[in-house]
C-alpha positions as a printed NumPy array, in Angstrom:
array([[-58.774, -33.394, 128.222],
       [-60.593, -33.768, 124.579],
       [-58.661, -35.199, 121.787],
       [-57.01 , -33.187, 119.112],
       [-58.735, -32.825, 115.786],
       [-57.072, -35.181, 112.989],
       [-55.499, -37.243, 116.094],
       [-56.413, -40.785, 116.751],
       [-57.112, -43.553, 114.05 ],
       [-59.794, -42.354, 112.894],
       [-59.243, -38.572, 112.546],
       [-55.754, -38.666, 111.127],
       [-56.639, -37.018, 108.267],
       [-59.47 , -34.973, 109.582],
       [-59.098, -31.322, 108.805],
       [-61.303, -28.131, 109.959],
       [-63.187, -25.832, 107.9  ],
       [-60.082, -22.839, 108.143],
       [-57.832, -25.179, 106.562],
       [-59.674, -26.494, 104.047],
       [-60.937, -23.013, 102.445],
       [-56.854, -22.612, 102.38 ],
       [-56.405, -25.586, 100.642],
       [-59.44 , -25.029,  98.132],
       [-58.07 , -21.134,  97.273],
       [-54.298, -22.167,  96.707],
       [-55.096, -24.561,  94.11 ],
       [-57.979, -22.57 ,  92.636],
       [-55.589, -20.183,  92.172],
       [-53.107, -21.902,  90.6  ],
       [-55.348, -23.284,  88.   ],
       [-56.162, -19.613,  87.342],
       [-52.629, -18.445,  86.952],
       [-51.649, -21.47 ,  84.444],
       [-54.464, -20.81 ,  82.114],
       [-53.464, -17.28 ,  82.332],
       [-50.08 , -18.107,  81.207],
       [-51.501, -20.484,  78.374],
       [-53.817, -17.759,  77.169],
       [-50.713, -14.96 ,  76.875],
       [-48.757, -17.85 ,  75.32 ],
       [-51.699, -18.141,  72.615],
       [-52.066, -14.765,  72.286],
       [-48.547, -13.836,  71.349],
       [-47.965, -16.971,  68.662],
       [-51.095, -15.519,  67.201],
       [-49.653, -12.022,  66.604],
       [-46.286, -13.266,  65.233],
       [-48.785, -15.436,  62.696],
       [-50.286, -12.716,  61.808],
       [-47.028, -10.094,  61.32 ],
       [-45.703, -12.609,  58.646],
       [-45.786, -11.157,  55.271],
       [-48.156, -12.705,  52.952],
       [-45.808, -13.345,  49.603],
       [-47.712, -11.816,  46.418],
       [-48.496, -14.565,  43.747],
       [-50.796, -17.216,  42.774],
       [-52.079, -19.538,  45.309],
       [-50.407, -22.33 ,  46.063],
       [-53.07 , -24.081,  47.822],
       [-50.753, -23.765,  50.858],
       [-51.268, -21.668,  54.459],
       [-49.956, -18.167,  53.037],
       [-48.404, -17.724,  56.511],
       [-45.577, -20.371,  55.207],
       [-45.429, -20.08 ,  51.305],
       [-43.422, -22.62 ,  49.128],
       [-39.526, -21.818,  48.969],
       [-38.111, -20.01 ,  46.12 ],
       [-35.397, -22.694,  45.15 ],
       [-33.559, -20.014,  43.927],
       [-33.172, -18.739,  47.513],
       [-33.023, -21.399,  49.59 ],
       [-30.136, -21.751,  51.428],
       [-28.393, -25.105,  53.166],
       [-29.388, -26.605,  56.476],
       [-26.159, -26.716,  57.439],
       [-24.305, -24.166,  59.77 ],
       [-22.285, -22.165,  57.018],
       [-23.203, -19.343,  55.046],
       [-26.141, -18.878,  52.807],
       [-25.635, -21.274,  49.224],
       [-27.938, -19.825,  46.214],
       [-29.019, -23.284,  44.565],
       [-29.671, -21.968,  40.857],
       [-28.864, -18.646,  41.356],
       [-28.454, -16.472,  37.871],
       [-24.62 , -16.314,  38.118],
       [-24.381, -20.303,  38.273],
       [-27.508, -21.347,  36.27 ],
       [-26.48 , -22.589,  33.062],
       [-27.305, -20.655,  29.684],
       [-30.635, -21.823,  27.83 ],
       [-29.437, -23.325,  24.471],
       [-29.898, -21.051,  21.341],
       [-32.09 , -21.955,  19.163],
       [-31.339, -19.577,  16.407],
       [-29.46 , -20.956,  13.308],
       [-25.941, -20.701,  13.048],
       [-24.884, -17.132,  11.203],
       [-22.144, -17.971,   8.275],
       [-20.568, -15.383,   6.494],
       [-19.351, -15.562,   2.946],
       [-16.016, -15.763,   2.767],
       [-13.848, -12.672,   1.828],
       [-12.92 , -11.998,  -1.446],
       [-10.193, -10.311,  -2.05 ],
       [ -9.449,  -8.452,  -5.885],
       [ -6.977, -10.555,  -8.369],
       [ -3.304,  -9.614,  -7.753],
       [ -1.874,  -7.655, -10.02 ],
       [  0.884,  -9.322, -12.567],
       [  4.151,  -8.753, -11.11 ],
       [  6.015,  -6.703, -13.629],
       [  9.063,  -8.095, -15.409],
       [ 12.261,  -7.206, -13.384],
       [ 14.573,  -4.957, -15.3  ],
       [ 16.948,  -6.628, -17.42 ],
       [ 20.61 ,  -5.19 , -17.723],
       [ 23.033,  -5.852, -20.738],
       [ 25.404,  -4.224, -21.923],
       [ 26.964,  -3.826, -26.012],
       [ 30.296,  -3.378, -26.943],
       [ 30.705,  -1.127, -29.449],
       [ 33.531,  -2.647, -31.532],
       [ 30.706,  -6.022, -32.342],
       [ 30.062,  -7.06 , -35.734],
       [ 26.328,  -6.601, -35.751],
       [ 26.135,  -2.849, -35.03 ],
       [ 26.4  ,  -0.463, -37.556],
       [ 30.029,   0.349, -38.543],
       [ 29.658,   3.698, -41.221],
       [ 33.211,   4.812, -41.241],
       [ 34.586,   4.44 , -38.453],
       [ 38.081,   2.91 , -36.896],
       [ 38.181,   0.05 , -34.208],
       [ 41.673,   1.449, -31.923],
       [ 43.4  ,  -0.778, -29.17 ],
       [ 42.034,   0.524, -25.643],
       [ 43.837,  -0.782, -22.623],
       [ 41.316,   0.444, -20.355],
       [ 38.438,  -0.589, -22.578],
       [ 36.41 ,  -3.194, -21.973],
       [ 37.312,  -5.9  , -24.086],
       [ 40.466,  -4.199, -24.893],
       [ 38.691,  -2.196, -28.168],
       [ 37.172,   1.698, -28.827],
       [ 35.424,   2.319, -32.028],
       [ 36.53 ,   6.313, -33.29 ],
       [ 36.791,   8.316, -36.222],
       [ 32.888,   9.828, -35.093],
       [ 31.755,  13.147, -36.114],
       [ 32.762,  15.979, -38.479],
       [ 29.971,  14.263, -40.675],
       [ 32.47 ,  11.054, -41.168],
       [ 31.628,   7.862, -39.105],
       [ 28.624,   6.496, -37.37 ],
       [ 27.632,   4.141, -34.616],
       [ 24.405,   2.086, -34.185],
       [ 23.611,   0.009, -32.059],
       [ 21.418,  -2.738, -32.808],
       [ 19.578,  -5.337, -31.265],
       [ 18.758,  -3.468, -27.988],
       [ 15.72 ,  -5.775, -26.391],
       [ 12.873,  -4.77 , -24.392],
       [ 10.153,  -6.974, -23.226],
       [  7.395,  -4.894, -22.732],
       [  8.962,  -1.441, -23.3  ],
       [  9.463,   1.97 , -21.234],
       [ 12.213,   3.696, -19.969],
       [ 15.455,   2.687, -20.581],
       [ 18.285,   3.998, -18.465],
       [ 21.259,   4.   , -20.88 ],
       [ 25.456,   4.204, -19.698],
       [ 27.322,   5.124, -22.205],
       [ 31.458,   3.977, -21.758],
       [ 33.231,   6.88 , -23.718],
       [ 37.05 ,   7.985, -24.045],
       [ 37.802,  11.15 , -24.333],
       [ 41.462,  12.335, -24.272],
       [ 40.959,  16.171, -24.712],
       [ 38.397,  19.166, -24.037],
       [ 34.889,  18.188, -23.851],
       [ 33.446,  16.806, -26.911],
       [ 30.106,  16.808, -28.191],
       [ 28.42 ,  13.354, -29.619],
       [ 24.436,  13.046, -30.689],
       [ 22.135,  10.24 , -29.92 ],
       [ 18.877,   8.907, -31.545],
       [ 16.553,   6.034, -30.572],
       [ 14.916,   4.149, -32.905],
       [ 15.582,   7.061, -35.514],
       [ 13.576,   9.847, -33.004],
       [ 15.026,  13.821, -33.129],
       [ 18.402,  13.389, -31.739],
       [ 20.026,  14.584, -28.284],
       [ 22.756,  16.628, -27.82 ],
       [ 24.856,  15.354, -25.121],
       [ 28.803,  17.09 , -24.077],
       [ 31.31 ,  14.557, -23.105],
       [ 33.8  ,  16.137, -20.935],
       [ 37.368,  14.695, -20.526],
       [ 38.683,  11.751, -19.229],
       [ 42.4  ,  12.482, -18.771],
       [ 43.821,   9.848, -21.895],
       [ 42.768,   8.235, -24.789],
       [ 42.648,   4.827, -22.87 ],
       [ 41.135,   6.227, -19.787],
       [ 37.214,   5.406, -19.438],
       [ 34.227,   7.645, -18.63 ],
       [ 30.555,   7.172, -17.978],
       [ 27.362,   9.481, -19.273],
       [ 23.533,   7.981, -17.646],
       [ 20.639,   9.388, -19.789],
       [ 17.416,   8.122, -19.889],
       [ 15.546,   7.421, -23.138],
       [ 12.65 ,   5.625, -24.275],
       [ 12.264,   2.192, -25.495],
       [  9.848,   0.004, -27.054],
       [  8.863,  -3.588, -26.866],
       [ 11.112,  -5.699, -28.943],
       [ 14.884,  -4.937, -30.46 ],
       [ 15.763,  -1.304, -30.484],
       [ 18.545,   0.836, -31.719],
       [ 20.691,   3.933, -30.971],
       [ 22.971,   5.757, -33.155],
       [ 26.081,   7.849, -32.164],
       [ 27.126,  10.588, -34.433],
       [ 27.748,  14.566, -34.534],
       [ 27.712,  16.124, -38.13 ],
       [ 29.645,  19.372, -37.264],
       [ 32.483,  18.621, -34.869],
       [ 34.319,  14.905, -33.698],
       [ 32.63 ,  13.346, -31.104],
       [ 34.55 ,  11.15 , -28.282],
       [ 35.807,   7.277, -28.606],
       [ 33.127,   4.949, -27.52 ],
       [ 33.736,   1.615, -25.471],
       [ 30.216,  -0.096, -24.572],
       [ 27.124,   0.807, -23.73 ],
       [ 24.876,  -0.659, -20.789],
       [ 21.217,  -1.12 , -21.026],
       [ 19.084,  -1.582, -17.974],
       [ 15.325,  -1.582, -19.24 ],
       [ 12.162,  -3.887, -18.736]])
């Protein structure tokens, strides 16, 4: 019986021809699959190289494939969100150089004066330093100072007024305190020796009741006067007068 092949001492490794053809194809095909693989591995890092998009620009000096990072864009290497390093809503305004703008200060126009508040005063008509031309000084309970100057009109007495002061001169509002006991009575009054007015004076009720007439007349700077008369018919008692002017 003849010994196996490969059996023995000295053909324990001995192979035939069959199997070693086998052995030689298996591993030349393996090498030929693995540098297929490599080759399609090449291949495909090659396209996505070449799908990059080449940023527009100057050169860097860099591969274009991988151009320098906009700091403005790059973002953390952390795993949050996306942080804009510079970004124009966090970048801090340039300094200005332009010169400070100062505007003159407003002017406003001079004030006005204030004008002199109005002065009131009042005369009584019985005082020593008006004019006194025939007339009578009566007792007047409801008089102001107890005293009525009559006997004015029918060309008889006359009453002036004097010293009535203005400081800078205008109207003049002027109440005139009269009694007047019966019908309505007409008196006359001039200013500073002007045309006269005609003024009625109605009743009063009595001879010690008092009554008020307002006119308005004009004044001028300084002392002024006013007269009381009536050269056809009597005129009423008088009392005071009250002078509110500037």
């Amino acid at each position: 019986m003849s010994p196996r092949h490969g059996s023995g001492p000295h053909g324990m490794w001995r192979i035939g021809p069959v199997r070693l053809l086998a052995v030689v194809g298996v591993g030349y095909l393996i090498i030929v699959l693995t540098l297929a693989a490599v080759n399609m591995d090449l291949g495909l890092g090659g396209s996505r190289a070449a799908d990059r998009p080449v940023p527009a620009g100057p050169a860097t000096g860099l591969d274009p494939a991988f151009p320098t990072p906009d700091p403005a864009t790059a973002t953390s290497a952390g795993g949050g969100g996306e942080v804009r390093v510079g970004s124009v809503a966090t970048r801090p305004a340039a300094p200005s150089t332009a010169p400070p703008t100062t505007r003159p200060p407003a002017t406003r126009p001079p004030a006005a004066p204030a004008a002199p508040p109005v002065v009131v005063r009042s005369y009584e008509a019985e005082s020593a330093e008006n004019g006194l031309d025939n007339i009578r000084i009566y007792d007047c309970p409801g008089c102001s100072g107890g005293k009525k100057v009559g006997n004015i009109g029918r060309d008889m007495g006359t009453l002036q007024f004097n010293g009535l002061t203005a400081r800078t001169g205008g109207s003049a509002t002027v109440t005139i305190a009269y009694v007047n006991g019966e019908a309505p009575r007409v008196g006359r009054i001039s200013v500073n020796g002007a045309a006269p007015i005609t003024l009625t004076f109605p009743g009063t009720g009595g001879w010690s009741s008092v009554g008020t007439m307002v006119v308005t007349v004009p004044f001028r700077p300084g002392p002024n006067t006013v007269k009381m008369f009536n050269p056809d018919s009597p005129a009423p008692d008088f009392d005071k007068i009250t002078v509110a002017v500037r």
